[in-house]
Backbone bond lengths (Angstrom), bond angles and torsions (degrees), N, CA, C in turn:
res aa  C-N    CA-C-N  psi(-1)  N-CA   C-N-CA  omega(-1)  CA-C   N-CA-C  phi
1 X - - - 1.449 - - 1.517 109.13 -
2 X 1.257 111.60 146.47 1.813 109.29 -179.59 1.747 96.38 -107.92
3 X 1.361 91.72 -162.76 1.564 97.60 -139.30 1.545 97.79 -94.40
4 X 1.361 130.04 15.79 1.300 156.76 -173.99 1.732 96.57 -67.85
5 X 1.154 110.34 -35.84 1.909 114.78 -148.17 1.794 97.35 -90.00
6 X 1.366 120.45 -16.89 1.622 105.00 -178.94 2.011 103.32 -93.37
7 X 1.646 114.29 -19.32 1.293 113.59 135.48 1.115 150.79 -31.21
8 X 1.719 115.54 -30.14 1.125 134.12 -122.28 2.059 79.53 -130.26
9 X 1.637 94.35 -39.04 1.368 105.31 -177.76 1.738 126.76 -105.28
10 X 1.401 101.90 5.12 1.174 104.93 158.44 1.575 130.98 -74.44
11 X 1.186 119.08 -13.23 1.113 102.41 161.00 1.617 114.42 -121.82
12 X 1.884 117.72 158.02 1.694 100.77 10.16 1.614 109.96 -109.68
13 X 1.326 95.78 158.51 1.293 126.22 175.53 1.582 113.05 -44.22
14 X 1.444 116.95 93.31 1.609 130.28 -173.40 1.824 109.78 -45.29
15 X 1.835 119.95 -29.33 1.321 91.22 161.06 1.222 115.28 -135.43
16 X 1.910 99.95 71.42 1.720 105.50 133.73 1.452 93.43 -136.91
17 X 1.007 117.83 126.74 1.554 122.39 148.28 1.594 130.64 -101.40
18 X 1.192 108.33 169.40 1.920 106.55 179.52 1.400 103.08 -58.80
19 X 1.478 112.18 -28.59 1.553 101.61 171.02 1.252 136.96 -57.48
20 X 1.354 106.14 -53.68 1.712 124.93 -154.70 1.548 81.66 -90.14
21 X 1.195 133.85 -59.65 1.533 144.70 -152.55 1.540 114.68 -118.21
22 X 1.294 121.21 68.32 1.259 100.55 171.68 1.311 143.85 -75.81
23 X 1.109 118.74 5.10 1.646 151.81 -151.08 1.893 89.27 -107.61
24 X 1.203 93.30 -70.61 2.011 107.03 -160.51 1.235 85.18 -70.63
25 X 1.601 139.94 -67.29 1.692 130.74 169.22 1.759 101.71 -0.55
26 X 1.736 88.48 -95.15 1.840 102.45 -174.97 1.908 105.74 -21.89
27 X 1.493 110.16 -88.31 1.412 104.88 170.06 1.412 136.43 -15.45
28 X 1.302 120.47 -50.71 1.031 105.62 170.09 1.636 116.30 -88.58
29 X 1.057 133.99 -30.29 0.991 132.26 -155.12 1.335 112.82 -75.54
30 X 2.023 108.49 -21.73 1.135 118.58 154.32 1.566 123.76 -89.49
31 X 1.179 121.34 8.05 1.435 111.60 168.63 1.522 89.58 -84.96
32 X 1.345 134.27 -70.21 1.326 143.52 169.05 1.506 112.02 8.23
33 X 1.311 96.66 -72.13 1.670 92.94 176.27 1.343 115.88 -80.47
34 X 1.075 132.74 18.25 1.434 128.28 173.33 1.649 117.35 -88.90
35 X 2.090 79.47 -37.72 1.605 93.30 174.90 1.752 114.50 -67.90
36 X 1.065 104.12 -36.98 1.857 129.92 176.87 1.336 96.94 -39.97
37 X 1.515 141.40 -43.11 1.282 152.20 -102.83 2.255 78.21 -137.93
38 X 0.582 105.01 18.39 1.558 124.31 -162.38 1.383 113.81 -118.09
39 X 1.476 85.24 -74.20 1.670 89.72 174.27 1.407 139.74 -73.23
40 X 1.539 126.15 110.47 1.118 149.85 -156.50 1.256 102.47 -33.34
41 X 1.523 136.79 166.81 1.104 134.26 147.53 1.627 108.95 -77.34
42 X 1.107 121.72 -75.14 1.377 83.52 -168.01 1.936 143.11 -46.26
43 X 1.486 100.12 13.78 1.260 124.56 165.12 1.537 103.39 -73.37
44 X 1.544 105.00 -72.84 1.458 98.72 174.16 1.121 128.82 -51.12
45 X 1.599 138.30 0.91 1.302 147.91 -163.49 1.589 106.07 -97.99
46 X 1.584 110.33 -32.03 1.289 126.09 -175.43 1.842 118.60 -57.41
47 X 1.718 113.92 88.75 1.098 105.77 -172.34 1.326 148.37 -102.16
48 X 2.035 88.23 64.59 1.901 107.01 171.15 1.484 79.65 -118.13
49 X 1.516 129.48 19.83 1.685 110.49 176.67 1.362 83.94 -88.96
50 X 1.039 165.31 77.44 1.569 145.77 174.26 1.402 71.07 178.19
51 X 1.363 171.44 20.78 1.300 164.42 163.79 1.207 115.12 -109.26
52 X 1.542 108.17 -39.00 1.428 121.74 179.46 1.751 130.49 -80.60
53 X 2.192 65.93 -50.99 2.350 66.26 176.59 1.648 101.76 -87.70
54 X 1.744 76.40 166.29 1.603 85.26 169.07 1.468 128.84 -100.65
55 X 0.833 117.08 143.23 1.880 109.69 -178.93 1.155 128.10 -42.30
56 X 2.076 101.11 -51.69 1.150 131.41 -174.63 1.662 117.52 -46.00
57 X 1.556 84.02 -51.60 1.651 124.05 -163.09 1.599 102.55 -87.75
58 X 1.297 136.00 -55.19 0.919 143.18 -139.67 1.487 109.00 -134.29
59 X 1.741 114.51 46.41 0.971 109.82 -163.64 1.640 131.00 -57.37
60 X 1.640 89.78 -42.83 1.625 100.27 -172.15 1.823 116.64 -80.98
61 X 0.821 122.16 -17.35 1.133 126.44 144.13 1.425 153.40 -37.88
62 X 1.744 88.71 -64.37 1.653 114.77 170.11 2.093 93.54 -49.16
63 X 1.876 95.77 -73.92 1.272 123.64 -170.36 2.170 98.06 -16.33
64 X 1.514 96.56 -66.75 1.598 113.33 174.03 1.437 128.52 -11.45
65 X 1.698 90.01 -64.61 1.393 122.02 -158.23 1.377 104.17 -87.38
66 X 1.772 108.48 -30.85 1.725 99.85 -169.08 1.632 102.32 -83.07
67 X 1.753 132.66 -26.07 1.168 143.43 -154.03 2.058 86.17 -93.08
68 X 1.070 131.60 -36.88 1.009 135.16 157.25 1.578 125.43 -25.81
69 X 2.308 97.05 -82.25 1.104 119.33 156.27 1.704 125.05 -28.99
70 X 1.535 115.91 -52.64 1.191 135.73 178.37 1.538 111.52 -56.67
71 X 1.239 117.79 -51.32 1.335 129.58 -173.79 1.691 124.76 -62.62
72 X 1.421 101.22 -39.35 1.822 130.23 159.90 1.147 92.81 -80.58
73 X 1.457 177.00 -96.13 1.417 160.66 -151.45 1.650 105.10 -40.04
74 X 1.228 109.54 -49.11 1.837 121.35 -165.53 1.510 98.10 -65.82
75 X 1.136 120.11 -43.41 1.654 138.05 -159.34 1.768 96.67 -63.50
76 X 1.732 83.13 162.37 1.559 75.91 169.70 1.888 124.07 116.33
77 X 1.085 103.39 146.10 1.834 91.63 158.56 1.748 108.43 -78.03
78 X 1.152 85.19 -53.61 2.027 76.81 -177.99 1.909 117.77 -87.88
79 X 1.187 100.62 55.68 1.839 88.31 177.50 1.249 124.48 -9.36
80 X 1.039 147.78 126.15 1.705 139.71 160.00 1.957 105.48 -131.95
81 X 1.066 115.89 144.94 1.001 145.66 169.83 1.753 121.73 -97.03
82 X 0.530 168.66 57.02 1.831 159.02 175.25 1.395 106.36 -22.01
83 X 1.506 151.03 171.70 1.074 169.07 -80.98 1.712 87.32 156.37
84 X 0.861 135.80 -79.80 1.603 128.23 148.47 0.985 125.31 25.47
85 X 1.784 93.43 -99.15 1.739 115.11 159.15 0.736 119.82 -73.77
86 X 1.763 136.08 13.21 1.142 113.02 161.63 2.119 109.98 -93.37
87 X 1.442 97.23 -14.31 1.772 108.53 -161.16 1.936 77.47 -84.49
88 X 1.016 120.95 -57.75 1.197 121.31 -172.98 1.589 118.98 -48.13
89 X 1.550 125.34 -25.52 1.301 140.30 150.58 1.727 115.89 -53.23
90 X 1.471 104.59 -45.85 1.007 114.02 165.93 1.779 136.26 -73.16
91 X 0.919 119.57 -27.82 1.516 137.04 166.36 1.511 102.28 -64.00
92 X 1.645 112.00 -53.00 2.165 116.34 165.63 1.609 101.34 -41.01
93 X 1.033 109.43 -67.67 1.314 102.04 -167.15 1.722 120.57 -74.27
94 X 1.168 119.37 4.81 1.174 117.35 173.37 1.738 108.74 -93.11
95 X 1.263 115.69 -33.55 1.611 119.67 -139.16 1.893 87.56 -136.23
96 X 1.749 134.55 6.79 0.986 100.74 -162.09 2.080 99.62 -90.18
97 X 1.441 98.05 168.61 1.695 102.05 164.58 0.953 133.74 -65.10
98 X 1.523 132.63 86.99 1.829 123.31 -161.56 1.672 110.78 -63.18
99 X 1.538 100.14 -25.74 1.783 88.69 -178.12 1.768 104.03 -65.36
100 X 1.491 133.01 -22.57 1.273 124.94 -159.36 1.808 77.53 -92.44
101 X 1.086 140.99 -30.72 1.282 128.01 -145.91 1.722 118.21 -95.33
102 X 1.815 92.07 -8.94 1.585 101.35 156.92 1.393 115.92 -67.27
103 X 1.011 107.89 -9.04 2.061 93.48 -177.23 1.668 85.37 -115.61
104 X 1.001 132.00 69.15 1.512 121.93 179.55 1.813 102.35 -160.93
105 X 1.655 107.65 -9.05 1.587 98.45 -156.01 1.246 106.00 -39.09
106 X 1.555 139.51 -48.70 1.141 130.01 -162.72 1.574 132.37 -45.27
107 X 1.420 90.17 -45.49 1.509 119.67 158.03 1.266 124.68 -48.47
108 X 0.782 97.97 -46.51 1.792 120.65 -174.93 1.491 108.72 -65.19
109 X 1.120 103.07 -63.48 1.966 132.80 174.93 1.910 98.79 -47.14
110 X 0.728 112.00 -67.92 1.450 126.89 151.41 1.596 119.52 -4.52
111 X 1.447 96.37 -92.03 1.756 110.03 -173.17 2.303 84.58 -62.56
112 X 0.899 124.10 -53.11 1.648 115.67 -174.20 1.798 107.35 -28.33
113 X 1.726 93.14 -66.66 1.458 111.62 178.70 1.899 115.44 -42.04
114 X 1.346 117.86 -43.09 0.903 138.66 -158.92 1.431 110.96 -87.54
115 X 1.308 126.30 -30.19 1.442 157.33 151.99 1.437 106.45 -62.32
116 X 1.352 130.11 -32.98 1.460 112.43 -162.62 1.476 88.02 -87.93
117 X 1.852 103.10 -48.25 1.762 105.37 -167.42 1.453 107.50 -50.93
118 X 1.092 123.99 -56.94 1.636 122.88 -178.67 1.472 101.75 -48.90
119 X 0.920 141.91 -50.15 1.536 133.63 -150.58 1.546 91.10 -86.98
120 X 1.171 109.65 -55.90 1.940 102.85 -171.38 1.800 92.79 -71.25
121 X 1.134 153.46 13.77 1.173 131.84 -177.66 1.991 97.37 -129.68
122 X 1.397 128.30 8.85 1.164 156.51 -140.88 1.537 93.65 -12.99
123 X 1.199 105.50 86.75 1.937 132.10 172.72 1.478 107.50 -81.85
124 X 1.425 135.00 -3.30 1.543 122.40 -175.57 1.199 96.70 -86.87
125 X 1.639 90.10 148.27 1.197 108.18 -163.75 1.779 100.69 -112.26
126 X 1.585 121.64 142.46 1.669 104.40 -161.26 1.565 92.62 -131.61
């Protein structure tokens, strides 16, 4: 992994939250993804990035990397999926941050789309 991923985990920033700061929140959270907008895909392809961040914590990111991940599994003559990435899809959706995940719908809309095709096309791989 290069040195992209403690970037990757700085936000967000433990003292501003949507609570205390809703103003400095917005700001960064939109510089954040601008910087996001940066990092290569085959960065996002790299899969100990889904080892490191957290879902919880690291929503928009994880979100990035797994719709990424997903997209190189889908690809292809032979689609395959992992059980992996697929539990690891699942752990996002259990544990992710909805306040970070309003500035993400696209993303979001995305991994849904990407979830339905795998499941109606039954791509896991066992």
């Amino acid at each position: 992994m290069t040195d992209y991923v403690p970037s990757l985990m700085a936000f967000p920033d433990v003292d501003v939250s949507p609570e205390t700061n809703e103003a400095k929140y917005d700001e960064q959270i939109r510089n954040f993804i601008l910087f996001m907008a940066n990092v290569t895909a085959q960065h996002w392809q790299d899969p100990q990035l889904l080892q490191v961040l957290d879902p919880a914590v690291n929503s928009i990111p994880y979100l990035n990397a797994l719709n990424c991940q997903l997209t190189v599994a889908r690809g292809g003559r032979h689609p395959k999926v992992t059980e992996d990435l697929l539990h690891k899809t699942e752990l996002f959706a259990a544990t992710f941050d909805p306040i970070q995940l309003r500035y993400a719908g696209l993303a979001w809309e995305r991994l849904c789309e990407q979830v339905e095709w795998i499941t109606r096309n039954n791509l896991v791989v066992r």
